[in-house]
N, C-alpha and C positions, 0 to 999 in steps of 0.2 A: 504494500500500500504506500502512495504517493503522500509526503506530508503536505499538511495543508497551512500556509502561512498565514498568521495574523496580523493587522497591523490597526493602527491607531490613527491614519490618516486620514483623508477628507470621506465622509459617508457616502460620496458618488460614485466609487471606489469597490472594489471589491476582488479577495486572493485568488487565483483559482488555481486548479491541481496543478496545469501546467507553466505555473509561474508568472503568466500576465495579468497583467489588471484589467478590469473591464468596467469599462460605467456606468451606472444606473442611469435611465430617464427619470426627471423631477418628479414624475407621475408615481416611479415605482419606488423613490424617496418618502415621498409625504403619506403614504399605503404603510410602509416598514414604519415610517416615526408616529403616526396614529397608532400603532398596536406597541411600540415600544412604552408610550404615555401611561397605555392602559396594567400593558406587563412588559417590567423590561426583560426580565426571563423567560421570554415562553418553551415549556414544552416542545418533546418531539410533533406528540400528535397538534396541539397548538399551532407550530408552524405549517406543519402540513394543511390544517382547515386554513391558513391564512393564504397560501395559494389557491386551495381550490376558490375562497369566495373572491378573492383579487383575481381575475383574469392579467391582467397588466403583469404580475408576476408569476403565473404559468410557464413560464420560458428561465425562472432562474430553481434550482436545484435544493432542496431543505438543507445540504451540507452548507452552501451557500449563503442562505440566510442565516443559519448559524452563527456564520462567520458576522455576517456583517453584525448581528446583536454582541459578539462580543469586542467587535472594533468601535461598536456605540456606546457600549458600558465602560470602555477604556478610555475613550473620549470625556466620557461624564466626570468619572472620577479624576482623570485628569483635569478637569474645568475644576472643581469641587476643591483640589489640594493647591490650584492654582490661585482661587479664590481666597485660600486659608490662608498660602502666604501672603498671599498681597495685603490681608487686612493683619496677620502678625508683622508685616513691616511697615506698614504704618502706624502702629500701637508702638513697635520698636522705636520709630522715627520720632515720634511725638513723645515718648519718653525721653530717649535722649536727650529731645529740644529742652523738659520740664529738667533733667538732673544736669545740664547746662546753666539754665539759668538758675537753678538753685546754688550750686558751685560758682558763679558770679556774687548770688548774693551770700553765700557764704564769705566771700574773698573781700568783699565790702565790709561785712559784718568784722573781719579779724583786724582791717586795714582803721576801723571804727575804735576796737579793743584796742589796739598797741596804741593809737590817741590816747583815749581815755587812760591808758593805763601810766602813759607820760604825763601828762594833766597832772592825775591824783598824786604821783608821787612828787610833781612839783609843789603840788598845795600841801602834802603832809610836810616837805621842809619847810614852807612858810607857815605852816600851823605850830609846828616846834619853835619857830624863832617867835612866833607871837604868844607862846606860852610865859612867855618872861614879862611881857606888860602887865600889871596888876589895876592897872588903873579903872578908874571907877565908868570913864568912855566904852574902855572895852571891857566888863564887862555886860553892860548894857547893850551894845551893840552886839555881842554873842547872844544873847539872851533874845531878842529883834527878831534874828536869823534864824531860829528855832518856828517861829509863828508862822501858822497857817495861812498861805492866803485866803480868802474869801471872795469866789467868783461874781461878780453884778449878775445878774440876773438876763438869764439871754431874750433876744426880740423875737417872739413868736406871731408876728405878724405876717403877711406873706411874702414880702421882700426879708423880713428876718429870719423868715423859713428857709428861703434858698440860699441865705450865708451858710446857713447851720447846714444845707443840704452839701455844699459845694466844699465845706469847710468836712464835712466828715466823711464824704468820697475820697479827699485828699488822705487823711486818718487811714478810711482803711486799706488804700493802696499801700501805703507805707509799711503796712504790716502784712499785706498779702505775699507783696513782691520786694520789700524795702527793709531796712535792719530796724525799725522801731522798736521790735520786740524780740530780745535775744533767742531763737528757737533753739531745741533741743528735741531731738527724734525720739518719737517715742516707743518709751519699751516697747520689745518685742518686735516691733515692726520693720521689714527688708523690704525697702523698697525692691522691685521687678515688673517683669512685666505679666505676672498673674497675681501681683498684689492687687489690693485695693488704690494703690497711691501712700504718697508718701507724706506721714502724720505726725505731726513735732507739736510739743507742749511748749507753754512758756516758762521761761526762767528767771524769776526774779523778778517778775511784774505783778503790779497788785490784780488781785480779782482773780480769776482762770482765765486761761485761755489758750486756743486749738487751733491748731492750721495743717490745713489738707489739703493736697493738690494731686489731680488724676485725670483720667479720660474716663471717657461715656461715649455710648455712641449716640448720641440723639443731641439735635439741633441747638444752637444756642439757646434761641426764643422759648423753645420746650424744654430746656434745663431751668429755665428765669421760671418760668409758670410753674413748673413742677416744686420747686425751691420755695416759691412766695407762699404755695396750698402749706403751711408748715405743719397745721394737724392730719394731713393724711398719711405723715409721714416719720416726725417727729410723736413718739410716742407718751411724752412727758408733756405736752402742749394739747389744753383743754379748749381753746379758742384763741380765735384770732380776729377781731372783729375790726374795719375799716369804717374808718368815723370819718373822713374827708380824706377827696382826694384834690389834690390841684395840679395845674400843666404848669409848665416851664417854658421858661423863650427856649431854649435850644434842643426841646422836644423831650425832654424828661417828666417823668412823673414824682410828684410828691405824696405819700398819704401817709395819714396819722391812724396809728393803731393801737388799739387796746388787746393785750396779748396775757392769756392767763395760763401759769404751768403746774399741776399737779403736784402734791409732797409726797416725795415719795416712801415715806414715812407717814405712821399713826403720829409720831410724836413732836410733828414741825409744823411749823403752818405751810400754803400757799404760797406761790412765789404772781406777784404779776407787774407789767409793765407799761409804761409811757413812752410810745413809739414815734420815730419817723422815719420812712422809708423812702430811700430817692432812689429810681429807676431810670437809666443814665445810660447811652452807646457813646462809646470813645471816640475815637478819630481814626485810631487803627481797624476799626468796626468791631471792637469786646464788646459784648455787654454788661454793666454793671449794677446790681443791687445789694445798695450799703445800707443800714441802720443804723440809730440810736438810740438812747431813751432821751427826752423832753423832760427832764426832772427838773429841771431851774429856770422856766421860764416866767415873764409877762407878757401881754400885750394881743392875747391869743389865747385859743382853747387849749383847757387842760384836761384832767382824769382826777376828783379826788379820792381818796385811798377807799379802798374796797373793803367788806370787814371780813375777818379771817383771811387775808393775805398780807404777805408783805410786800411792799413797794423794793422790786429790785432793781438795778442798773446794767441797759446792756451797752457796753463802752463800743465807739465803733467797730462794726463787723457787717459782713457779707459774703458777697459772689464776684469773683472775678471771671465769666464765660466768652474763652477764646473759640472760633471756630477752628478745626482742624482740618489740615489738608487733606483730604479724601474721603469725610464725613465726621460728624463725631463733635465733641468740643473737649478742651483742654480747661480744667473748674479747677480753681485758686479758691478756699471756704477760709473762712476766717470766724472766730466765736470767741467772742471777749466779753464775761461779766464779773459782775459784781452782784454776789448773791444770800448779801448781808449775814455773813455768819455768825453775826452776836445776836441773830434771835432764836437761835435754836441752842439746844443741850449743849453742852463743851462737849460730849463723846461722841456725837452727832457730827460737830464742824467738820470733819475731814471729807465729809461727802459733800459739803460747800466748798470747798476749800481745796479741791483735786481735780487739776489741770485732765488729769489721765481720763478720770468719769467723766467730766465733759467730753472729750475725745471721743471718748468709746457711744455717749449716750445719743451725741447731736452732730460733731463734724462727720465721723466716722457713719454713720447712722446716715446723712445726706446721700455721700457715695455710695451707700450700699442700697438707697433706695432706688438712685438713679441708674445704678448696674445693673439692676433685678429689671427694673421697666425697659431697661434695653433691649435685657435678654430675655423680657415675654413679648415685647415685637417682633425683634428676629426670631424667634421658636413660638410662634401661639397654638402650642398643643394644650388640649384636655387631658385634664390629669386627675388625680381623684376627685370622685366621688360624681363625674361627669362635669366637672365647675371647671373654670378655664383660671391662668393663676391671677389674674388680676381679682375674682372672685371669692377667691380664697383670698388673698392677701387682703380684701377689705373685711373680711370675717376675721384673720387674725385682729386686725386695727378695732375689732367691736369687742371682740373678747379683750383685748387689752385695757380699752377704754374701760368700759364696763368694770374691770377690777380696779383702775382709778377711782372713778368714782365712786367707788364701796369704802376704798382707803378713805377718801375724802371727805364722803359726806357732808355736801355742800349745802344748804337752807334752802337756796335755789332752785335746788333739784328736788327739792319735798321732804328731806331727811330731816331726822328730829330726836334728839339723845333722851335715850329713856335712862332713869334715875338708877345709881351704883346698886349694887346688894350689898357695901362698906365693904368691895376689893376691887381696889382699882385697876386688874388685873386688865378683865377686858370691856370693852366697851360695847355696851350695844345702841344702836339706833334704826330709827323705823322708818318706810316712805310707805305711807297712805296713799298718797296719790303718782306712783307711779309709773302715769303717763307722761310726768313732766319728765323724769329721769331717760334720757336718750331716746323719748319716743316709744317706750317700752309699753305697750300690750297687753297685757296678761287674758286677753280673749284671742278665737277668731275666727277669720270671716267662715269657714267650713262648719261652723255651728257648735263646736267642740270648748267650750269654755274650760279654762285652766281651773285649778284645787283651791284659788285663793285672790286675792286682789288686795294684797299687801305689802311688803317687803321689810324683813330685819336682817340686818347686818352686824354680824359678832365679828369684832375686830381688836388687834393686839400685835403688839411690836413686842422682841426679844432680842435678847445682847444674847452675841455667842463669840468664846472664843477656840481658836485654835481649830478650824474645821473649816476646809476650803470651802468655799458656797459650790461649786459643779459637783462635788462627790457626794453632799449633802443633799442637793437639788436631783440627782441622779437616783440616791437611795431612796429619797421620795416618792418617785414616780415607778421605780424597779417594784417596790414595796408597799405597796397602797396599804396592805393588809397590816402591815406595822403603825398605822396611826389611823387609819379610816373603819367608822362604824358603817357595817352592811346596811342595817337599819332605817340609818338617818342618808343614805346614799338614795337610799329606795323612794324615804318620802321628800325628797327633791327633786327627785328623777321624776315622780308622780305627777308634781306640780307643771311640770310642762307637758304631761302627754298629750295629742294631738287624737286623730281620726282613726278609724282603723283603716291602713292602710300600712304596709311596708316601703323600707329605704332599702335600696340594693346596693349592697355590699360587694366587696371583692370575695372570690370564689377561695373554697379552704384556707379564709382565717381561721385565728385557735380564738379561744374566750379563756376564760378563770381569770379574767385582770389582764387578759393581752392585747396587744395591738391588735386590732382585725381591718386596719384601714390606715394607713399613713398618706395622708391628704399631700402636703404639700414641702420640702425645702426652701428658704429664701440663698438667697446670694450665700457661698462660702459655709453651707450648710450652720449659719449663726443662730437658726430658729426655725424650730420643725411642729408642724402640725399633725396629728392624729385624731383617728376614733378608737377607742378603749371600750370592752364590754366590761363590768364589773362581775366579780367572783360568786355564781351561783346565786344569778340571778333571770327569772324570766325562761323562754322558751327562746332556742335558736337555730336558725334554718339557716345553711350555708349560701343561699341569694339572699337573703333577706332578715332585715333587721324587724324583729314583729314589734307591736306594740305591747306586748308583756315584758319586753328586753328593757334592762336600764342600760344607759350607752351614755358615755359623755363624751364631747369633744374637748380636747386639750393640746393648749399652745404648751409650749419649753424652750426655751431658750437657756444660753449663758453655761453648757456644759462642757466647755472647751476649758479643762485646766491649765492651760498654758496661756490663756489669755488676762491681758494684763488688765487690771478693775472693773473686769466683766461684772453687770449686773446678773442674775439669776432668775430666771422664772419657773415658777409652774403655775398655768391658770387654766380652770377646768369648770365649762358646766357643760348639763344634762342637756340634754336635745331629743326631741318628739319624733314620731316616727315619721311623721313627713318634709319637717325640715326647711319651711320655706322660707323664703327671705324675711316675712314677715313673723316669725317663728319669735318669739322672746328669748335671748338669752340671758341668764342669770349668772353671771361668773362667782366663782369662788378661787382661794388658792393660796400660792408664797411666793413671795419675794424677798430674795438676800441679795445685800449689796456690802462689797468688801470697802471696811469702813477707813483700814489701810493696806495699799495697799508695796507698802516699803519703798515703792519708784520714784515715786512723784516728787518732786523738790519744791514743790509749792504747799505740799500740807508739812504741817509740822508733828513728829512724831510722837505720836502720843501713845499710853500704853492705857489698856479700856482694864478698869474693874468691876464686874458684874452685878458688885453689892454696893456700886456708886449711888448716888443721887441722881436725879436728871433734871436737877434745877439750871437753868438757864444761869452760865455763869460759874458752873462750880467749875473747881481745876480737876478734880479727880485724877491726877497723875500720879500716882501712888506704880512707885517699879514694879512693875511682875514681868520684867523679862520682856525679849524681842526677838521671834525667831522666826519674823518675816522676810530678810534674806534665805534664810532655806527653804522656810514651806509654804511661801508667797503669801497670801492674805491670810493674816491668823486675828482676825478682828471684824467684825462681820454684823450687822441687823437683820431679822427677816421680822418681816411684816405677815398677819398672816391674814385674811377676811373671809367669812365664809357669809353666802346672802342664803334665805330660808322665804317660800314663798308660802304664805299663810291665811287664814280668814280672820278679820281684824277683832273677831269674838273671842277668837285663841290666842291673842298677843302673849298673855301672860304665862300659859303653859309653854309655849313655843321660845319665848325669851330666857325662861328656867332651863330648857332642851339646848339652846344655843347657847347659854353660858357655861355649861359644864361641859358641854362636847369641847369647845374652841380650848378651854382649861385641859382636857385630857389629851386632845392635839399637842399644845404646847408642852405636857411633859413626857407625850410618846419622843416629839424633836429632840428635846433636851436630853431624852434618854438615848438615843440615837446620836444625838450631835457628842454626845461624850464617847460612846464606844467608836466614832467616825475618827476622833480630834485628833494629830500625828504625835500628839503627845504620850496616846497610845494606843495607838494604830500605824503598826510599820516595825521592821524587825531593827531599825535603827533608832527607835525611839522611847525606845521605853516597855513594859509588858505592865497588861493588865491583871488583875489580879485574878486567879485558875477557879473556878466553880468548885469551890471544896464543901462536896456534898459525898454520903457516903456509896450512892450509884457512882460517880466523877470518879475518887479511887478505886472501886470494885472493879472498872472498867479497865483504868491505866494500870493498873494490876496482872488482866485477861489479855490485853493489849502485850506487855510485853510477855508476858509466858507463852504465848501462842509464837511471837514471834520467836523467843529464843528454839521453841519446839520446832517449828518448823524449818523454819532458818540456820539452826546449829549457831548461834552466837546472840550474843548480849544488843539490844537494842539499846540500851540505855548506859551511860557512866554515871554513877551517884554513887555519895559517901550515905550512910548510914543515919545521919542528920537532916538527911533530905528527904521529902516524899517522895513515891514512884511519881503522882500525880506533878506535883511542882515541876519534877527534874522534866516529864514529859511536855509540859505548858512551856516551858522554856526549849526546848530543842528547835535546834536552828531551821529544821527541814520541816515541811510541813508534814503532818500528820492526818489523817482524818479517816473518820468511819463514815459508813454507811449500810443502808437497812440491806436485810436480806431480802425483798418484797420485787415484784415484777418489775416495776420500775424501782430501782435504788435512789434514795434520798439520802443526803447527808443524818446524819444527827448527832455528832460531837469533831469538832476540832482543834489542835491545840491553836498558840497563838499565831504560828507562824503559817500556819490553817487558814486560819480568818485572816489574817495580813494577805496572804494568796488570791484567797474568795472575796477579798474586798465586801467582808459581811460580818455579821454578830452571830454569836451562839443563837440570839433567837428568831433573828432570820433563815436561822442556817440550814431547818429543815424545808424552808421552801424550794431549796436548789435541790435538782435532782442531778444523781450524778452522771446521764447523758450529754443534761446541758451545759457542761463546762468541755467537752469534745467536738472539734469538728465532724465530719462526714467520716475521712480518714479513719481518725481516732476511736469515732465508735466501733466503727468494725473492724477492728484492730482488736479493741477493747473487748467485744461482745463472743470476737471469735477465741480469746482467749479465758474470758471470764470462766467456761467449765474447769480447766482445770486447778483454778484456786480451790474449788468444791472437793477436787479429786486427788490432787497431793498436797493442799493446805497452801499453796504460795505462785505466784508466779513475777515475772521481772519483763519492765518492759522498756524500749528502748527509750532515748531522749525523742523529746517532740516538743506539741505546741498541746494549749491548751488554753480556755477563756476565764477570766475572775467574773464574778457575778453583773458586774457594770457593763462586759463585754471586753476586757483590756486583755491583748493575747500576754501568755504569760510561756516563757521556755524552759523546760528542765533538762537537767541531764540524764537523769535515769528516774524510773516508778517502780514500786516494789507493793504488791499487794500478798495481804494475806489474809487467813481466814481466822476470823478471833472468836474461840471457845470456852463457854462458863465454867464453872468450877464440875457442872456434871458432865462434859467434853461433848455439849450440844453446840452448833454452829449458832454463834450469837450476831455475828456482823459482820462483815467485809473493813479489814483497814487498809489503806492507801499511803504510801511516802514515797514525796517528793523531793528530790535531792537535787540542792544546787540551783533553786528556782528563782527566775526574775522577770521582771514584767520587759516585755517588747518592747 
């Protein structure tokens, strides 16, 4: 047989046996490229019905067209990788251009330093020589030099609008592109080119402040509009409302705004602002949108103070949107406030007071929104649940909200504090009228009325220390069964149910607490959405979600431990069996936020004691230590709210219900948050104290005599002064048992066990012991597990395995054997791990 040659050339074209090319007619082109649209691969018999119903291609040969579908598919992907570079060399190109001119103004910024640095040391010899005058001039004249200016009061008229407009374009250029504000790159982050952009905090300026500079692909004008909407986007920003706007002679806009941002905290107030915004094209054709706050003004409208908010300051800040050569725009962000940290707690300030969480919560937060709406233009696939992701991502943005405002508890909103029971632990408060709160519902239109038409919100803050918030935030959601009542799950779930009718679901999800639907990713996998069925609850059908099912939908975020002053979430409510847009949602949930996070050169170190005060003003610095160099954030709040939908006859049983559950909440965390903390949690930190109960030694007893039995040698070295138990709780390698039963479950491990499993002894029987194996591993596992039964032991080689969070973990060798009671019945399978460490 004659080989048949391919090639990649022009589609008019085509190989044949005997080495000539032959051409297609346009006729018998546009015939081949209609059925390539339809299928690019067709079938043998496929091509053959394409000639018999094309006459016009009767005359070319099925081997033939073949050919030509695979000279077309070569062609495509060639176009395809041709396309990918081109747009990775332009992302290249336009980086470059950004770490050029960053490295310019770097070069300014050092050419600025060695000035000032000649300056100061000329002033400190003339400050030593003038140390000698004692006179009565100079002291007074020092003493002068010390005093605050006091600024006049600026002209908010409309010509004194556009000084202050033209006056703080200049401001925030200077600090976009200019050395105003000494930058420092912030932790963690390498600039490249599948970063976000490159993100520097301030140093040494008062107030916070952030600066980001990256690509997008999307239009100047539509970076400015996307940017201005701040609450569709900006998660901490509860309104932004425009009170005038004015034009300008050289085609700019001015408008004044009133901008309100949530506390993220039970324990602080409200943050809100006095705006102006000037809307400005350059000369070079950037577009520019700068800010301020109007806090010292005459002559013009004001804002006066709002109650339960603080009046904050946002010092100039904005957008600097260049366009890019070949699509796209080149975004300069700039976010500089002043976010009065003498009215909250002193244990509290660092989270006013940290360049980093700006960063993370609002610069950072910008480019990640703008990258996300990029990449759902370029790609608008449906993705779960049949919703497309801009549809999901305004469902994250309601769920978000919605647990703001729970935190918040605005007056506004209909909320109203019901009176202590004398522990001021947590707070609850009620919304009667409900519809003012976000628009929320609690009927609908398909004739199905909800269980109640009222709302209480049990809410509470807690200090924690020494416990990362993603590992915490993780065991959370790993662990529902560790801190969630079935009960109180059920009568919330209830409260929303809808019609009868079913949601379709993804095809063999599992239930008891699992995922059965993971809706959506944002940018850089920072926040993930899910559906969760709850543990033994309801009826469930593999398409369909019934109305007897409790289901909730839950956002999470902030479970990247290597991310620097990441906020934490988990927000979760129940959802009806139809789902519709108009569906109420009721969020509940947690937020932790690291309250240092050791990086930041703008907060000052402070070390948090848990049996402090929380008066406004106290120092509470009292030394316990610092060992956020090693284990990143070891000082942390979480906030916790959960909302209850009720019939306003039942306020007061329902209120009793919500204060003792949010109380047993808080001390499942706490009892969690201590077995979590690295203080003793990790085989380099310290051990917790061994379950010294007399089953606990019966065991480590059975444990090692089976192994000396079967194994011919001593597991254990202990002096005589030691317990079996102790010396076993302490051994470096992990240790662990598990049931005899069809599926194996843990149920005791030492410490370097749970260090492994990333879990607690009373988590530890929820792990079974398949799922810390991959595919491999189980059957590996599964084909050797007979004979641990039949000569008591077996040895297996080094491999991989998962800790409960999912974190691959690699040993060097496994050693199981079978552990027998004092009457030499088979009591449990034990496991050791030697030489184990996380990937």
């Amino acid at each position: 047989m004659m080989a048949v040659t391919s090639s990649c050339k022009e589609g008019t074209k085509i190989a044949m046996d005997n080495g000539k090319y032959v051409r297609y007619t346009p006729e018998q082109v546009e015939a081949l490229e209609r059925l390539y649209h339809e299928c690019p691969k067709p079938s043998s018999m496929r091509r053959q019905q394409l000639i018999r119903e094309c006459p016009i291609l009767s005359n070319i040969e099925p081997k033939q067209i073949k050919v030509w579908f695979q000279n077309r598919r070569c062609r495509e992907k060639q176009r395809k990788e041709a396309s990918r570079l081109q747009a990775v060399n332009r992302k290249l190109t336009a980086m470059n251009k950004l770490l050029m001119e960053e490295n310019d103004r770097l070069q300014k910024q050092v050419s600025q330093l060695v000035y000032e640095n000649s300056y100061f040391r000329q002033q400190t010899q003339n400050t030593t020589l003038a140390t000698t005058d004692t006179s009565c001039e100079s002291v007074v004249t020092s003493g002068q030099h010390h005093l605050t200016p006091q600024h006049p009061p600026k002209d908010a008229s409309p010509a004194g609008l556009l000084s202050i407009a033209e006056e703080t374009l200049t401001e925030f250029l200077s600090k976009a592109t200019g050395t105003a504000v000494e930058w420092v790159q912030m932790p963690g982050m390498k600039p490249g080119p599948d970063s976000i952009g490159i993100v520097a905090i301030s140093h040494g300026r008062s107030g916070v402040a952030a600066r980001a500079c990256g690509l997008v692909g999307l239009d100047p004008t539509r970076v400015a509009e996307i940017l201005k909407d701040r609450p569709s986007w900006y998660r901490d920003c509860r309104a932004v409302d425009v009170i005038n706007v004015l034009s300008t002679g050289n085609g700019g806009t001015i408008e004044l705004l009133y901008m309100q941002l949530y506390a993220p905290t039970t324990l602080a107030p409200a943050r809100d602002f006095w705006l102006l915004r000037y809307t400005s094209v350059m000369e070079d054709g950037s577009l520019v949108v700068c800010e301020r706050s109007l806090n010292n003004t005459q002559n013009g409208p004001s804002m006066p103070p709002a109650a339960n908010f603080v009046r904050a300051e946002l010092l100039p800040s904005g957008y600097l949107i260049r366009p890019c050569e070949g699509g796209g725009s080149i975004i300069h962000i700039v976010d500089h406030m002043d976010l009065e940290p003498w009215s909250v707690p002193e244990v509290l300030r660092p989270l006013y007071e940290s360049s980093t969480l700006l960063a993370q919560k609002t610069t950072m937060a910008a480019l990640r929104h703008l990258r996300q709406i990029s990449q759902e233009i370029s790609q608008p696939n449906v993705t779960g649940w049949g919703r497309r992701p801009a549809a999901l991502r305004a469902l994250s943005q309601k769920l978000s909200k919605g647990f703001n405002e729970a935190v918040n508890g605005f007056a506004d909103e209909g909320w109203s504090m019901l009176e202590s029971d004398g522990v001021d632990d947590v707070t609850l408060l009620v919304n009667s009228s409900p519809s003012k709160m976000m628009g929320i519902n609690l009927s609908y239109g398909n004739g199905f009325p909800s269980m109640g038409n009222a709302i209480l919100c049990a809410k509470a803050s807690m200090l924690l220390q020494n416990v990362p918030p993603a590992i915490l935030l993780r065991f959370l959601r790993e662990h529902r069964s560790e801190w969630a009542d079935s009960g109180i799950d059920a009568y919330s779930a209830a409260a929303v149910k809808a019609g009868p009718c079913g949601l379709p679901v993804a095809r063999g999800g599992s239930f008891g607490g699992q995922v059965i639907l993971p809706l959506a990713h944002t940018i850089e996998h920072e926040e993930f959405m899910e559906v969760i069925k709850l543990e033994n609850m309801g009826h469930y059908r593999e398409d369909m979600i019934m109305p007897g099912d409790i289901f909730l939908l839950q956002l999470c975020s902030g479970v990247d431990e290597n991310a620097v002053g990441t906020c934490a979430e988990l927000i979760f409510a129940p959802i009806d069996a139809s789902f519709s847009d108009d569906a109420p949602i009721i969020p509940s949930g947690f937020r932790i936020i690291p309250l240092d996070s050791g990086m930041d050169a703008s907060s000052p170190n402070r070390t948090l004691d848990l049996a402090s005060t929380l008066e406004v003003g106290a120092a509470g610095n009292r030394s316990t230590g610092d060992n956020s160099g090693r284990n990143g954030s070891t000082k942390s709040v979480m906030t916790i709210a959960f909302q209850f939908v009720y019939e306003i006859h039942l306020q007061e049983n329902v209120a009793t219900m919500a204060r003792q559950y949010v109380r047993s909440i808080i001390a499942s965390v706490q009892r969690v948050a201590l077995a979590l903390s690295p203080s003793n949690f990790g085989s380099h930190a310290g051990f917790r104290t061994p379950p010294v109960t007399p089953e606990a030694q019966t065991l480590a007893r059975w444990i090692c005599q089976s192994y000396r039995c079967y194994l011919g040698v001593e597991l254990l070295e202990y002096e005589g002064s030691e317990s079996i138990l102790k010396t076993l709780w302490h051994h470096t390698d992990a240790v662990l048992c598990c049931s005899l039963k069809a599926l194996p479950v843990f149920t005791f491990a030492n410490q370097a066990g749970l260090d492994m499993l990333e879990t607690t002894l009373v988590a530890l029987q929820d792990i079974s012991l398949e799922k810390i194996f991959d595919d491999n591993g189980r059957k590996a596992l599964f084909a050797e597990f007979p004979q641990v039964m039949q000569q008591g032991f077996m040895c297996l080689q080094g491999g991989i395995c998962l800790s409960s969070m999912g974190r691959p973990i690699s040993y060097e060798r496994a050693v199981a054997w079978k552990v027998v009671n004092d009457e030499e019945n088979a009591h449990c399978i034990c496991f050791m791990f030697v030489n184990w460490s996380f990937v």
